[in-house]
Every structure is written in C-alpha cells, then in structure tokens.
SEVEXTI-177664 format. One record per atom (N, C-alpha, C): residue in one letter; atom name; x negated, y, z. Coordinates in steps of 0.001 Angstrom, whole numbers. Atoms other than C-alpha are relative to their C-alpha. Example, Ala and Ser with C-alpha at 12.3 -4.5 7.8 and 13.67 -1.06 7.14 Angstrom:
<sites>
+----+----+---------+---------+---------+
! aa ! at !       x !       y !       z !
+----+----+---------+---------+---------+
!  A !  N !    -890 !   -1190 !       0 !
!  A ! CA !  -12300 !   -4500 !    7800 !
!  A !  C !    -900 !    1200 !       0 !
!  S !  N !     820 !   -1190 !     -60 !
!  S ! CA !  -13670 !   -1060 !    7140 !
!  S !  C !     770 !    1090 !     730 !
+----+----+---------+---------+---------+
</sites>
This chain:
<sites>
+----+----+---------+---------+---------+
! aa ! at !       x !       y !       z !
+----+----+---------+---------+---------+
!  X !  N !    -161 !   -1266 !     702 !
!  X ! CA !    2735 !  -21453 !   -9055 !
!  X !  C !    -406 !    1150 !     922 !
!  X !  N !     591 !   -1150 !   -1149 !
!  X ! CA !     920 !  -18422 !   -7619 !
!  X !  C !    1582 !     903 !     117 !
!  X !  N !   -1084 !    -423 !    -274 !
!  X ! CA !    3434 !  -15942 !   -6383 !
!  X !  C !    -314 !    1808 !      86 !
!  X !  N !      41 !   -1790 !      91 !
!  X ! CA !    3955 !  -12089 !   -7243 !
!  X !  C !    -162 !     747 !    1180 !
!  X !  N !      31 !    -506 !   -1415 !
!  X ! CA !    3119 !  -10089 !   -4336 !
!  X !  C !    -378 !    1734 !    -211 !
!  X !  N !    -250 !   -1437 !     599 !
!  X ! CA !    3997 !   -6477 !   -4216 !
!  X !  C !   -1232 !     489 !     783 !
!  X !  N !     905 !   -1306 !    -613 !
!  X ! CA !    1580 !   -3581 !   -3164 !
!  X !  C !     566 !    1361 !     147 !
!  X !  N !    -170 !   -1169 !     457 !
!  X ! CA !    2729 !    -426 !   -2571 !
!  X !  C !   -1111 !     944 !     279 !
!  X !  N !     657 !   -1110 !      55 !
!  X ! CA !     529 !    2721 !   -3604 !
!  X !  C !     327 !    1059 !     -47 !
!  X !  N !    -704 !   -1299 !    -511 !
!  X ! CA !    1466 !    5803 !   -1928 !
!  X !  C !   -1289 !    1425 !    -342 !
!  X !  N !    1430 !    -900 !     871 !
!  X ! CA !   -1056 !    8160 !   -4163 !
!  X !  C !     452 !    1410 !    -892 !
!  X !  N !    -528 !   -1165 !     577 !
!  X ! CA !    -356 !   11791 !   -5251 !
!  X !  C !    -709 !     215 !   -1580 !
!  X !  N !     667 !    -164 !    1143 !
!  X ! CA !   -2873 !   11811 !   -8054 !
!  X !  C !    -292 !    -672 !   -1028 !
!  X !  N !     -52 !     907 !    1275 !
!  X ! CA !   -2405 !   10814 !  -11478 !
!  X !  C !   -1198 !    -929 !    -232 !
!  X !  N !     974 !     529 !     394 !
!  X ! CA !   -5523 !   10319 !  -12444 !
!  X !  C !    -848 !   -1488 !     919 !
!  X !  N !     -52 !     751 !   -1189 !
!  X ! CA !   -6081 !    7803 !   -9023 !
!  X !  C !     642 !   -1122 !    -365 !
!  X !  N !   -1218 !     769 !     452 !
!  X ! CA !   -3142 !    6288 !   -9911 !
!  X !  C !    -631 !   -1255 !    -976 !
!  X !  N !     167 !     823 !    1225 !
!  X ! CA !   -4528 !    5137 !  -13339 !
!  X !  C !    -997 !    -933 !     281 !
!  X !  N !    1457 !     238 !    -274 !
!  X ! CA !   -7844 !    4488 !  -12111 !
!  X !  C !     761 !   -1781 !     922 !
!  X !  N !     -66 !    1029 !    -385 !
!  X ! CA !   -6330 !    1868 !   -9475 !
!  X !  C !     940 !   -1239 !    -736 !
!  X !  N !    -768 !     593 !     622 !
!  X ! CA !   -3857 !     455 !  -11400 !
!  X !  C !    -989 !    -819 !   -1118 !
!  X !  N !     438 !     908 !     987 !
!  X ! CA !   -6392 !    -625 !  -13986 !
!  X !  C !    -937 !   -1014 !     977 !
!  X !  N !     551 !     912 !    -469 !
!  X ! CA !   -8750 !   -2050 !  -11446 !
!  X !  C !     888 !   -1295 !     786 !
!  X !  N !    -844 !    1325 !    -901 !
!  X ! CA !   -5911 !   -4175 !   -9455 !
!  X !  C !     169 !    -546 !   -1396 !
!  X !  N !     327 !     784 !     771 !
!  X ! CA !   -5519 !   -5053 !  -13308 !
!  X !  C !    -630 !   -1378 !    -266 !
!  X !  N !    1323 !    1195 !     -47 !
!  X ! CA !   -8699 !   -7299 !  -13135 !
!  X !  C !     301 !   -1633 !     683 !
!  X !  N !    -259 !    1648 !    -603 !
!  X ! CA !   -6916 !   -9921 !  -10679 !
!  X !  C !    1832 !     192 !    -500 !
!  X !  N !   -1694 !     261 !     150 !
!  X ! CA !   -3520 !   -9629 !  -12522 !
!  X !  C !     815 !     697 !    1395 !
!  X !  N !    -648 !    -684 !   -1060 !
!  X ! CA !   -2270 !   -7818 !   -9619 !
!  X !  C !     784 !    1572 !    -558 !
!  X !  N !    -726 !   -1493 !     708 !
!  X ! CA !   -1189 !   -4066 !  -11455 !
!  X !  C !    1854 !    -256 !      42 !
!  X !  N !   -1939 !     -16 !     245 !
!  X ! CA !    2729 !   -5865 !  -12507 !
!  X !  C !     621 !      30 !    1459 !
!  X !  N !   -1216 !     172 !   -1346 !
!  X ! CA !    3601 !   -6251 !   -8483 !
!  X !  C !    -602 !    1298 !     647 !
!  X !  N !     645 !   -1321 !    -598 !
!  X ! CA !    2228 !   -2255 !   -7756 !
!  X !  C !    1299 !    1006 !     160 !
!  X !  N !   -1231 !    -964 !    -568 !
!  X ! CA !    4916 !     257 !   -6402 !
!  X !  C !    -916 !    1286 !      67 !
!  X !  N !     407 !   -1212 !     -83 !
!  X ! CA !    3835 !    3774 !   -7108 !
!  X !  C !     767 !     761 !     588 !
!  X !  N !    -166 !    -605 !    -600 !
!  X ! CA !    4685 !    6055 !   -4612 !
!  X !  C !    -495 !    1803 !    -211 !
!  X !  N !    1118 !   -1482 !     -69 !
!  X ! CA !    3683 !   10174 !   -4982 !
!  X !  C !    -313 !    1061 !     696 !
!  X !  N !     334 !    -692 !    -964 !
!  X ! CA !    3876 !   11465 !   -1874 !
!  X !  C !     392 !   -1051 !    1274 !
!  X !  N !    -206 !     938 !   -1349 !
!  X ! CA !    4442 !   10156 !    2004 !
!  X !  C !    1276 !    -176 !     418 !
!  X !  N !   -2084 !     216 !    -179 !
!  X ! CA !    8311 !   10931 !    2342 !
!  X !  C !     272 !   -1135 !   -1079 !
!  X !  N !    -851 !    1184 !     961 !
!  X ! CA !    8749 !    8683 !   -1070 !
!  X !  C !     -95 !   -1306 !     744 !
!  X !  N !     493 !    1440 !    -979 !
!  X ! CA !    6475 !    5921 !     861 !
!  X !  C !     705 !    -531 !     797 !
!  X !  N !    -717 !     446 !   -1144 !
!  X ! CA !    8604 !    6015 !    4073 !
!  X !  C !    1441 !    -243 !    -574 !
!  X !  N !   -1253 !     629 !     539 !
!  X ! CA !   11929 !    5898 !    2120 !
!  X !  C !     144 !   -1133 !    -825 !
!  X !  N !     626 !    1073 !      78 !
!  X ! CA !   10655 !    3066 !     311 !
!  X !  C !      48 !    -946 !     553 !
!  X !  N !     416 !     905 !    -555 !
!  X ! CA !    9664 !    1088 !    2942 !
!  X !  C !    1035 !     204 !    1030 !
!  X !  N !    -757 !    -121 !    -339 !
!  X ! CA !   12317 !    1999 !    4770 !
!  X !  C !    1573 !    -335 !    -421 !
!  X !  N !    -681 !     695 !    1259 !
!  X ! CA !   14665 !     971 !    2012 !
!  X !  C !     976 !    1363 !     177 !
!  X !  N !    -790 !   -1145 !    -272 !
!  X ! CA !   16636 !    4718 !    1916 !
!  X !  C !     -10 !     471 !    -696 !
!  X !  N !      64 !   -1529 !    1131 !
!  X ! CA !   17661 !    7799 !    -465 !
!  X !  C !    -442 !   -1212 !   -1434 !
!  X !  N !     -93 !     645 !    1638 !
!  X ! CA !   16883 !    6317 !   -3951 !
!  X !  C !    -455 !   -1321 !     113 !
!  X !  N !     143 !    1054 !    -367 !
!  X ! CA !   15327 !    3332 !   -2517 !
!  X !  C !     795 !    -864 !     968 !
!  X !  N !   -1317 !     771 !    -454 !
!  X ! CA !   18815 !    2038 !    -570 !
!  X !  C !    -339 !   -1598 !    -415 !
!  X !  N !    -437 !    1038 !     352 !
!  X ! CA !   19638 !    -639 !   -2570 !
!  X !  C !   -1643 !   -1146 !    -790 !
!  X !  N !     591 !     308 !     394 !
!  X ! CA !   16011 !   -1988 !   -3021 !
!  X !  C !    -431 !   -1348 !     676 !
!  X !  N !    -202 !    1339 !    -365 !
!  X ! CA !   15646 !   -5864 !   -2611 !
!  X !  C !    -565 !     234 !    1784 !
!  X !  N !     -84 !     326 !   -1551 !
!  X ! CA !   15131 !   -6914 !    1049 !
!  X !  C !   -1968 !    -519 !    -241 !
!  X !  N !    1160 !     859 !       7 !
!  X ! CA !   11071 !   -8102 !    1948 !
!  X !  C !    -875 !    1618 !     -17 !
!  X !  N !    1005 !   -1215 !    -533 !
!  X ! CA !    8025 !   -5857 !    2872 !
!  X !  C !   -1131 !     -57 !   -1143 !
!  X !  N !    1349 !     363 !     591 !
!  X ! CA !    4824 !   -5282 !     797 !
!  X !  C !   -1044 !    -597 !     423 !
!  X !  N !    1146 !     578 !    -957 !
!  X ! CA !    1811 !   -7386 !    1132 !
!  X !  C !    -882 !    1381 !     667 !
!  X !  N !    1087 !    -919 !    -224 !
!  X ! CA !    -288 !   -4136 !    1392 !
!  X !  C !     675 !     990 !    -258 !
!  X !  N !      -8 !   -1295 !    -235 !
!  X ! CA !     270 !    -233 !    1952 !
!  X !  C !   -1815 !     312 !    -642 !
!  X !  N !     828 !    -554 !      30 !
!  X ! CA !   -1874 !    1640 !      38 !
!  X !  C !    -406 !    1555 !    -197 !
!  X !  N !    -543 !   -1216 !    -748 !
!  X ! CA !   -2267 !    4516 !    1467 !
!  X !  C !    -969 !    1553 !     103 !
!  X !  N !     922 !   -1240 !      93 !
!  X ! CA !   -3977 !    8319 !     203 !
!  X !  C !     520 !    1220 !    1466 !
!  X !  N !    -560 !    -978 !    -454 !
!  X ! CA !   -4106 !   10495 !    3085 !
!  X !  C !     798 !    1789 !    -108 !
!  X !  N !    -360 !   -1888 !     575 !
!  X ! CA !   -3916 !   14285 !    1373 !
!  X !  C !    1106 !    -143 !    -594 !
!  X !  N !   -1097 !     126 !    1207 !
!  X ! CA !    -354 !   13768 !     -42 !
!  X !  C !     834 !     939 !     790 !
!  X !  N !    -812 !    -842 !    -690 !
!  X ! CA !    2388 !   16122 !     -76 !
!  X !  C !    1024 !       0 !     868 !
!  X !  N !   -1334 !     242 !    -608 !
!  X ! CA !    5643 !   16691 !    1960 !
!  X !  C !    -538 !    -883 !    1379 !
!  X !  N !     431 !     717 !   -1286 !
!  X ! CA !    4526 !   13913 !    4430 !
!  X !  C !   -1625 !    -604 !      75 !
!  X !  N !    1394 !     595 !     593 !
!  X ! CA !     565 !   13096 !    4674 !
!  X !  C !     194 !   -1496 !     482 !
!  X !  N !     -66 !    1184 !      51 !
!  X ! CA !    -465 !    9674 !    4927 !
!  X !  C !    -313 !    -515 !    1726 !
!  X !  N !    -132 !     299 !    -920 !
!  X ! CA !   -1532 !    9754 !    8382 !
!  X !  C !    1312 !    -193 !    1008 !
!  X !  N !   -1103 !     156 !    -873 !
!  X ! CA !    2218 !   10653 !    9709 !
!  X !  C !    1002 !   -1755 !    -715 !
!  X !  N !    -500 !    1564 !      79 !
!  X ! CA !    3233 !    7604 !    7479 !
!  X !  C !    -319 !   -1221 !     810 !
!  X !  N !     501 !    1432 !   -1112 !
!  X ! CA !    1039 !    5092 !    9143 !
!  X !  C !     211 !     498 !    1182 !
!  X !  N !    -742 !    -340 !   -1399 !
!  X ! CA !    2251 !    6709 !   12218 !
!  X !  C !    1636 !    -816 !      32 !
!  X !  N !   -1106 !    1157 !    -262 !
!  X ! CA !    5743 !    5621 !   11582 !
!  X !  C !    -491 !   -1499 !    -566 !
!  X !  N !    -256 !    1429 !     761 !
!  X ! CA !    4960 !    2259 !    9871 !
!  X !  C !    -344 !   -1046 !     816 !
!  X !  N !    -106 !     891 !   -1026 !
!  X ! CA !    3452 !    1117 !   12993 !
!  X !  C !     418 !     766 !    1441 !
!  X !  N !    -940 !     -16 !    -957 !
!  X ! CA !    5568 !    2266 !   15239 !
!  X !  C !    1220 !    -550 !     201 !
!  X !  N !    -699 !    1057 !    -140 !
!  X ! CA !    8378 !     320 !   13949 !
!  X !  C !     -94 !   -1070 !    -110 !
!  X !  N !     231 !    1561 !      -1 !
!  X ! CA !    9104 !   -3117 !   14843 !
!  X !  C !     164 !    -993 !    -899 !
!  X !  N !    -444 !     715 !    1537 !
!  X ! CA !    9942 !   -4478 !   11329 !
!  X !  C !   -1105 !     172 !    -181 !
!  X !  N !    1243 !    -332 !    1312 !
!  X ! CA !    7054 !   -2772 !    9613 !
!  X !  C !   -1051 !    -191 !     195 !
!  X !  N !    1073 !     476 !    -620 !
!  X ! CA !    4384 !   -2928 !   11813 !
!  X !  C !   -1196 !    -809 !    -377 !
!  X !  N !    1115 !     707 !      48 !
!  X ! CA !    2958 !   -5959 !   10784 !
!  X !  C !    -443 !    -241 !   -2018 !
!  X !  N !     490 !    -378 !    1387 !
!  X ! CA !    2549 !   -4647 !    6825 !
!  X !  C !   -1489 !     542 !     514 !
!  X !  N !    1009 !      31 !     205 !
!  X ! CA !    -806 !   -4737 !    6359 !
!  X !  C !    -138 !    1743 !    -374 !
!  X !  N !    -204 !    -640 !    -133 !
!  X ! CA !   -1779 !    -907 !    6084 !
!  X !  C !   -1985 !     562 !    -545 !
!  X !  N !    1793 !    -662 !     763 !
!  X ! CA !   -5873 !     370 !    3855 !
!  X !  C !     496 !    1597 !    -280 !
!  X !  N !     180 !   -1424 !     900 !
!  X ! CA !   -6234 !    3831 !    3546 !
!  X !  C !   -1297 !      48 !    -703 !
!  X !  N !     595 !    -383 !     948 !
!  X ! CA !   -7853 !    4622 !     720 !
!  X !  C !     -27 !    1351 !    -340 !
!  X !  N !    -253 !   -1598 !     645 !
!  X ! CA !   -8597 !    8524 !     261 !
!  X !  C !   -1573 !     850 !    -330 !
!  X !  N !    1131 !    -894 !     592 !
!  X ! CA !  -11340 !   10876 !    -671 !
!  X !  C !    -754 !     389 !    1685 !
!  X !  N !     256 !    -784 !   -1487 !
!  X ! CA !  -11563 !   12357 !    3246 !
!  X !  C !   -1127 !    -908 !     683 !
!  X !  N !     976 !      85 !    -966 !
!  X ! CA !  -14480 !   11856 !    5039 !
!  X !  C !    -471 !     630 !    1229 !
!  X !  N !    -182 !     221 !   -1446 !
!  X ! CA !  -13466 !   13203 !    8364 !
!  X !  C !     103 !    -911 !     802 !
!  X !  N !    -137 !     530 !    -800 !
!  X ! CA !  -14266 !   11854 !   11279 !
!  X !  C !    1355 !      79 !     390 !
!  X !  N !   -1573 !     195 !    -457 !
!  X ! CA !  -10737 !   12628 !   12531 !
!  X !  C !     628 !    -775 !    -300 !
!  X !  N !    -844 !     705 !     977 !
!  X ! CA !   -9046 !   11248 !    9877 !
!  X !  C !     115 !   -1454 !     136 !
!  X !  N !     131 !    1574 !    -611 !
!  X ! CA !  -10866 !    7607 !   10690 !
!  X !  C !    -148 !    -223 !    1299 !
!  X !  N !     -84 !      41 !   -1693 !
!  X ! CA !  -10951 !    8062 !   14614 !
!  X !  C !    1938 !    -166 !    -423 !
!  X !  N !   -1386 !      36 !     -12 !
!  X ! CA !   -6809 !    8790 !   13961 !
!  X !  C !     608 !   -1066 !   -1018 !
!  X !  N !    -359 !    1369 !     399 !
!  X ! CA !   -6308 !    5933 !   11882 !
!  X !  C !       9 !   -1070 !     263 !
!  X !  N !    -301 !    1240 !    -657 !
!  X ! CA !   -7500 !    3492 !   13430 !
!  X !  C !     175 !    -211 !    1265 !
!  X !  N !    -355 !     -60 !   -1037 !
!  X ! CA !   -6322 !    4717 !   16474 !
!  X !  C !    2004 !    -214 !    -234 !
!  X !  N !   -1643 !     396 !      12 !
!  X ! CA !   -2729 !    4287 !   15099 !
!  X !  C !     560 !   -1199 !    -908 !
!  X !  N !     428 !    1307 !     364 !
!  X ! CA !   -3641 !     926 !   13818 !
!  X !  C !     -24 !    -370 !   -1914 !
!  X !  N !     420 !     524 !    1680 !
!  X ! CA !   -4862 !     723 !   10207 !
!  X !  C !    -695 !    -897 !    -131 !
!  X !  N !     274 !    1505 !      35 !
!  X ! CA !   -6134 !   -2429 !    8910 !
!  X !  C !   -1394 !     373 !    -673 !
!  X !  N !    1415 !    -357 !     671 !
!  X ! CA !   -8756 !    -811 !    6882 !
!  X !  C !    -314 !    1427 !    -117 !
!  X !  N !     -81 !   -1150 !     730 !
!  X ! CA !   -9959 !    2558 !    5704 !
!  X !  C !   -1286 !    -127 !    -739 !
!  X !  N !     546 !     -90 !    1586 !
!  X ! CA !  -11586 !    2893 !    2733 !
!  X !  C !    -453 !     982 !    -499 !
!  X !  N !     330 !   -1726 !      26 !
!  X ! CA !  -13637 !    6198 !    1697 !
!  X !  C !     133 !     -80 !   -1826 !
!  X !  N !     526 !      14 !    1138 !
!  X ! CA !  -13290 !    6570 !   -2098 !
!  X !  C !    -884 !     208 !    -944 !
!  X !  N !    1722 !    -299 !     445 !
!  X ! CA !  -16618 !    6678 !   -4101 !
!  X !  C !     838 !    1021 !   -1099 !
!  X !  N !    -243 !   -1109 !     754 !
!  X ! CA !  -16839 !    9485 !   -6291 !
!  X !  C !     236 !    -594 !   -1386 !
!  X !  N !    -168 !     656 !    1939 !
!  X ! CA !  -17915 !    7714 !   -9631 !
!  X !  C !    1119 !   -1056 !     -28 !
!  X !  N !    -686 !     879 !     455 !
!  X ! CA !  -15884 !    5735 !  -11547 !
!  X !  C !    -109 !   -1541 !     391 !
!  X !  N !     260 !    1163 !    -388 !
!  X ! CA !  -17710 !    2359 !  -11395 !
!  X !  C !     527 !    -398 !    1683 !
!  X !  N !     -52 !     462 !   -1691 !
!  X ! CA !  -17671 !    2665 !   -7610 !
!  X !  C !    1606 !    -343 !     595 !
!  X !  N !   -1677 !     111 !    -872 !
!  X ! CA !  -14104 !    3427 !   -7258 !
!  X !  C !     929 !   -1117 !    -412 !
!  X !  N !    -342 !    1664 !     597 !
!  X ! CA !  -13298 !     169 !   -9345 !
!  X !  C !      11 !    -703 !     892 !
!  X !  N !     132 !    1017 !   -1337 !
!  X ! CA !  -14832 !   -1570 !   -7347 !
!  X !  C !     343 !     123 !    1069 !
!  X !  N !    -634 !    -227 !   -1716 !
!  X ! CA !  -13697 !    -449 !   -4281 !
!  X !  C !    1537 !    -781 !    -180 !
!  X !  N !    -912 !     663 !     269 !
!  X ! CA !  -10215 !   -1199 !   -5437 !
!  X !  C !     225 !   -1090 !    -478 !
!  X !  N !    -536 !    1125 !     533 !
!  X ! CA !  -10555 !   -4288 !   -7061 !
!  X !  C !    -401 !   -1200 !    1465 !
!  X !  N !     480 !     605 !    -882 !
!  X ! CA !  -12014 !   -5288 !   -3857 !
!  X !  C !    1027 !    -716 !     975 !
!  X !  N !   -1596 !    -417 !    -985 !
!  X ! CA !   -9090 !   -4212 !   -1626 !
!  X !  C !    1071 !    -797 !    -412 !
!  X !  N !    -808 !     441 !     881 !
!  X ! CA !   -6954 !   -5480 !   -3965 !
!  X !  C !     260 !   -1766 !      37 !
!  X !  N !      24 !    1141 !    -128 !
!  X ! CA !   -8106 !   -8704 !   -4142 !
!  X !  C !    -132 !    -753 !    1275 !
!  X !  N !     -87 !     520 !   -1396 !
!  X ! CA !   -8761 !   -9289 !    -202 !
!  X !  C !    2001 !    -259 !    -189 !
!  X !  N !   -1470 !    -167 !    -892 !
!  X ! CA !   -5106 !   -8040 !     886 !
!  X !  C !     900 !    -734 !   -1106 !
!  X !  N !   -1155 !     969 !     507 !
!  X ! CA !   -3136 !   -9629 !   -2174 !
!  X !  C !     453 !   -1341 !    -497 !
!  X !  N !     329 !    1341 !     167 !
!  X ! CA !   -4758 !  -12685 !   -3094 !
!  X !  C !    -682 !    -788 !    1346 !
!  X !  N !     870 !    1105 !   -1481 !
!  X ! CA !   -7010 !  -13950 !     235 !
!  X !  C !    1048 !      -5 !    1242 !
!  X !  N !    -377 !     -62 !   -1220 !
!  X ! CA !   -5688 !  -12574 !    2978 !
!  X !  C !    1367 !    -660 !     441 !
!  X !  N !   -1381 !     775 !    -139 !
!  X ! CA !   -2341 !  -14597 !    4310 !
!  X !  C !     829 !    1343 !     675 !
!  X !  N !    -869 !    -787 !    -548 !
!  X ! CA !     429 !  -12470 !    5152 !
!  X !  C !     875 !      80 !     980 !
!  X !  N !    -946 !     385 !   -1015 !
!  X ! CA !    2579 !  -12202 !    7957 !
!  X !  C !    1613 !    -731 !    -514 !
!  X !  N !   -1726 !     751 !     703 !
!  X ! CA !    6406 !  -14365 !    7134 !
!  X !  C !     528 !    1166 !    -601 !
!  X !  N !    -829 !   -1813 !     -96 !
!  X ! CA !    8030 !  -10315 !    7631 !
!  X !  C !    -227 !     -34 !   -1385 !
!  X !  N !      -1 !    -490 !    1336 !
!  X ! CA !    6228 !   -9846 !    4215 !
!  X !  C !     575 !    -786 !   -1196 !
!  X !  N !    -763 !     455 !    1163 !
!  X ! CA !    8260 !  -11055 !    1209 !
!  X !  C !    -957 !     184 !   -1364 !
!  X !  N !     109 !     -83 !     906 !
!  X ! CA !    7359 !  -11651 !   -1899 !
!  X !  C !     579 !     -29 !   -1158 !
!  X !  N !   -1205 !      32 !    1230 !
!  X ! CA !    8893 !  -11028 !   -5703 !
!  X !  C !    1163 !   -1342 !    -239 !
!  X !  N !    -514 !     997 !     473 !
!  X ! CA !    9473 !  -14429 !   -6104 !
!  X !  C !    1089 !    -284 !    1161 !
!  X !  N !    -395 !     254 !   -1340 !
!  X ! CA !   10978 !  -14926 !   -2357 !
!  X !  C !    1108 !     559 !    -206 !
!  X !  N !   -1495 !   -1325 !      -4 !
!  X ! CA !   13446 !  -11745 !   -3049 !
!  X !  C !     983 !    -670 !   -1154 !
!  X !  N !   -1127 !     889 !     581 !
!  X ! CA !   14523 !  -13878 !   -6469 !
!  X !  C !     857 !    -956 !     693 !
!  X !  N !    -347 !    1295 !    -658 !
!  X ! CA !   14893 !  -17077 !   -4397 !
!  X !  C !    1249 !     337 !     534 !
!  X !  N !    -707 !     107 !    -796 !
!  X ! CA !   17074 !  -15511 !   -2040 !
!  X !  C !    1099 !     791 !    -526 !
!  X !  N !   -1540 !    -336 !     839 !
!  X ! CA !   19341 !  -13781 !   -4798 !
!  X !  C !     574 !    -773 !     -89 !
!  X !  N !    -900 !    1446 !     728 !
!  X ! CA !   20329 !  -17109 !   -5866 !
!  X !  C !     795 !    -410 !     963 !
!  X !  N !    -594 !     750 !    -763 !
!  X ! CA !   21853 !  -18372 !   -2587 !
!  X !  C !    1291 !     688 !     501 !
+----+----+---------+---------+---------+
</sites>
C-alpha cells in the first residue's frame, strides 16, 4: 500500500496556492498538502506550536517554500529549519518568483535542497511543480525523522 506523505506549502498567494495544488494533483499527491500563508504559520507548524500544538507528531516529506511571504520571509524560515537538530534533515525546495542572485547564493548557503525559479506561464509552472512534487514525495527516500500520515495513524493505535 503506497503511503500518504505530507508536504507542507508555505505560500502567501492564492492564486499559487491553486495553481500547485492542482499540479501535485496529477500524482495524487494534493490530499497530504499543508497550506501554510506566511513564514511564522510555517515555523509554528513545523514546530508543532500556537494553533499547531496539538498537531500529530512526524515531519513533512518536503517544505515548500515561497520566499516573499509575510511576517517571516522564507529565507529566515529555512534559516531556522536547518539550524535545528530535529528539522534539519526535512527536505527543504524553494519555489518563488525571485530571481536574485542573493536569494540563491543565501539559500543554498543555509542549506536548501533545491531552489526552484517559478516560470511565469501557466504550463511551465505545472510543470515545475508536478516535477518537484513528484521527485521529493514519491522518488526521493526520506530520512526515518520524516513521518508519514499513515505512520502518525499507526502510532495512535499503540
């Protein structure tokens, strides 16, 4: 039995939102997506805190991660996420519009797994995401740390 595997998408913009959500669609991936709408929700989240407390135990396979967001941008997130020793080894794509050099010199200087420039058109940005999507939640193997839906049932039961 394949096994649900969360994503979270830490994305301020609706329209983004919809856009990826239909392309992770394509591999059945959309039902295990965690929408996030700024970088403070992300880190409390993944942090399990403030409205996210009591939220099952287990990490996402993938962070997906818009830098321009409000309250906290996405770069100070992936700043904390690998800086702590729990989270660290969550897998970590930015995906954003920005095409500063900075932006990808400081990312993957504070260890991002990917970055990702978003294409303008539609088609492109499909594909970009169904790409992403399908590496990090179906191919790629995950570290143990990361949990999955089914894993978090399993371990209600005991």
């Amino acid at each position: 039995m394949q096994t649900l595997k969360r994503i979270l998408l830490a994305e301020d913009d609706p329209n983004d939102v919809e856009l990826t959500m239909r392309a992770l669609a394509t591999y059945k991936l959309a039902n295990a997506v965690h929408v996030v709408g700024d970088g403070a929700e992300a880190l409390d989240y993944l942090f399990r805190r403030n409205a996210y407390a009591d939220r099952p135990a287990g990490h996402p396979v993938v962070v997906l991660l818009d830098i321009k967001m409000p309250r906290v941008d996405g770069i100070e997130v992936l700043r904390q996420i690998k800086a702590d020793p729990d989270l660290h080894v969550i897998p970590v794509v930015i995906l954003t519009s920005s095409r500063e050099e900075r932006d990808v010199i400081e990312s993957y200087r504070l260890g991002v797994n990917a970055f990702v420039v978003k294409p303008v058109d539609f088609h492109g940005f499909v594909d970009a995401v169904k790409e992403v999507g399908l590496f990090w939640a179906m191919i790629n193997e995950a570290p143990p740390t990361v949990w999955t839906h089914d894993d978090q049932l399993s371990q209600r039961g005991k």
